[in-house]
C-alpha positions as CSV (number, residue, x, y, z in Angstrom):
1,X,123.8,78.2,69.9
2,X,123.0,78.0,73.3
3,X,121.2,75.5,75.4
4,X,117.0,75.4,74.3
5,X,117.8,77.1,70.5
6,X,116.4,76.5,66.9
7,X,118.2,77.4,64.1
8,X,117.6,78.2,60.9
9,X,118.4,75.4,57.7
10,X,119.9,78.1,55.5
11,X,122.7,78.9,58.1
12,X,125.8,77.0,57.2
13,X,127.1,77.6,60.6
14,X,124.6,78.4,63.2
15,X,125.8,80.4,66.0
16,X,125.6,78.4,68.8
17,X,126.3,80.7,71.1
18,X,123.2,83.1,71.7
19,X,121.7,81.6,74.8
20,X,117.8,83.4,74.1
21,X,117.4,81.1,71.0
22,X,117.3,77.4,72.3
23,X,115.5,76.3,68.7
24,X,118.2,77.0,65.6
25,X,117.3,76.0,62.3
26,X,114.0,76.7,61.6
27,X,113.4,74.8,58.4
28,X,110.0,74.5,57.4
29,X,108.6,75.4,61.2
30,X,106.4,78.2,61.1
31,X,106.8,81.1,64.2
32,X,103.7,79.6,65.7
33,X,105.4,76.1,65.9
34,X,108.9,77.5,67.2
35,X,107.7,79.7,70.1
36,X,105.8,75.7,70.9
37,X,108.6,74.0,70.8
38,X,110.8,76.8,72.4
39,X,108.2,76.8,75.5
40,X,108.3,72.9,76.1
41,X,112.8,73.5,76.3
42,X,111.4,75.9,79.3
43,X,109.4,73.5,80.9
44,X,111.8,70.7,80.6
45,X,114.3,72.7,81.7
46,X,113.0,73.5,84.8
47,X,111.8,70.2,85.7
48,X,114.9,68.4,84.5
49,X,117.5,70.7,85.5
50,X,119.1,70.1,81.7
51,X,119.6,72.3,78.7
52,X,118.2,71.2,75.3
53,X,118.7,72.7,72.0
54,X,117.3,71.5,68.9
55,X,118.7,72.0,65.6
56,X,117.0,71.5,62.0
57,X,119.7,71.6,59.3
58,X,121.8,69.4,57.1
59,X,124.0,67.0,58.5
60,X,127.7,66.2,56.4
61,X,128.5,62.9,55.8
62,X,129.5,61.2,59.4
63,X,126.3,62.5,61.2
64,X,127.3,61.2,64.4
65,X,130.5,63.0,64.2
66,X,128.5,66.2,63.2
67,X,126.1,66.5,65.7
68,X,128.5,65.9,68.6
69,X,130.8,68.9,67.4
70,X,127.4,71.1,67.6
71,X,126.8,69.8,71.1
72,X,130.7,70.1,72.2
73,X,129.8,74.2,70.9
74,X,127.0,74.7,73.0
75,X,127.9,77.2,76.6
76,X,127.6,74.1,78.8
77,X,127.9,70.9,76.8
78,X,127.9,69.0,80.5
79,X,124.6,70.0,80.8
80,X,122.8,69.7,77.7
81,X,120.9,68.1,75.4
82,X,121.3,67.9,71.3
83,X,118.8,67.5,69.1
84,X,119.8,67.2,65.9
85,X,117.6,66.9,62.6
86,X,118.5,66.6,58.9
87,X,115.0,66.3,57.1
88,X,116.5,65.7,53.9
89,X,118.7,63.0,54.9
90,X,116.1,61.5,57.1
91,X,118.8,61.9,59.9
92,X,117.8,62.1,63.8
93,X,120.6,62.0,65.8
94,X,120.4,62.9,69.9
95,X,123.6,64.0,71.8
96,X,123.6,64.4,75.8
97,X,126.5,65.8,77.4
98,X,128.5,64.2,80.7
99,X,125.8,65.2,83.9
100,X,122.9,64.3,81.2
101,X,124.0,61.0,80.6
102,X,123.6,60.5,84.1
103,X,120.2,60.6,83.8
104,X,118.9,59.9,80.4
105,X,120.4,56.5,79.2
106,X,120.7,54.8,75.7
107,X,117.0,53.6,76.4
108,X,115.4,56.7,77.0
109,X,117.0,58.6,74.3
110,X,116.3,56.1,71.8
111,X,112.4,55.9,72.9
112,X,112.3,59.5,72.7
113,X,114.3,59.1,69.1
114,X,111.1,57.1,68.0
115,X,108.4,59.3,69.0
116,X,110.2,62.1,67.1
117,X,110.3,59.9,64.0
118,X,106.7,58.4,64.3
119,X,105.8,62.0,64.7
120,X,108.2,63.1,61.2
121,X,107.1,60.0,59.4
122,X,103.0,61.8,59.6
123,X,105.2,65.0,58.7
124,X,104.5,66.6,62.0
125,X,107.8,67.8,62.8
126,X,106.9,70.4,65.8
127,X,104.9,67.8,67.2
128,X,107.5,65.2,67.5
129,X,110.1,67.2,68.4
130,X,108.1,68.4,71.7
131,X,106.7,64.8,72.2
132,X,110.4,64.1,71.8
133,X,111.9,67.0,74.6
134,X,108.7,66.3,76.9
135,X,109.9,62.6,77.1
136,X,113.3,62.9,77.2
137,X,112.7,65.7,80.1
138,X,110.0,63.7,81.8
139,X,112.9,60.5,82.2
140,X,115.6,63.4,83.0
141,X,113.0,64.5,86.0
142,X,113.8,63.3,89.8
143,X,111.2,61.5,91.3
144,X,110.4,63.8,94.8
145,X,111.2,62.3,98.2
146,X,107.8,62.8,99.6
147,X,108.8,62.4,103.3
148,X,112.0,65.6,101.9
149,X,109.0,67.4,100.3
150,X,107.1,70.2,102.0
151,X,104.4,69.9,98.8
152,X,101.7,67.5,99.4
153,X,101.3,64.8,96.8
């Protein structure tokens, strides 16, 4: 699964290798809501500098264990960001690699971690995972050094 990928539920082992899928798991997303979500990765991509991926799927026992193998087989685990959802388990768990942590702390992740599940709870689930990626992107963003910057502000 690469960086910015859904994949689908019914894959026991999503590849996490294809770097043109950044959503893996679809679950009960319809197309409409993927190619959504897969358009906010874009953005916060480019204004972050970070890779996300999101993943929809079940989770085994020690979730936190699970999710960080996932994000240690994504193409540059330095640089990215796991989200990882198990709607049956009611599990939400967000991985960030070495540079990410840099910029998005404990706090930022976990705020992000609870507009996703205000979002889930109203079973919105495309809605709070871009609410969730927009945030964490948004806090990942550095602010501009206006007197650097030839853009006026």
């Amino acid at each position: 699964m690469s960086a910015g990928e859904l994949v689908p539920a019914s894959t026991a082992k999503p590849d996490l290798t294809d770097p043109f899928r950044p959503v893996h798991g679809t679950g009960p997303l319809t197309p409409y809501e993927i190619d959504r979500i897969e358009r906010v990765i874009r953005y916060a991509r480019q204004n972050s500098g970070l890779d996300y991926s999101v993943l929809i799927g079940q989770t085994e026992p020690d979730s936190r264990a699970y999710a960080r193998r996932l994000h240690a087989a994504l193409p540059d685990p330095d640089h990215t960001v796991l989200v990882f959802v198990d709607l049956g388990s009611r599990v939400l768990e967000i991985v960030t690699g070495v540079a990410a942590t840099r910029v998005l702390g404990d706090n930022e992740c976990r705020l992000a971690a609870a507009t996703m599940q205000s979002n889930f709870v109203a079973h919105d689930l495309a809605g709070g995972l871009t609410a969730g990626i927009q945030q964490l992107a948004t806090a990942a963003t550095p602010a501009p050094t206006l007197h650097l910057s030839d853009k006026p502000y």
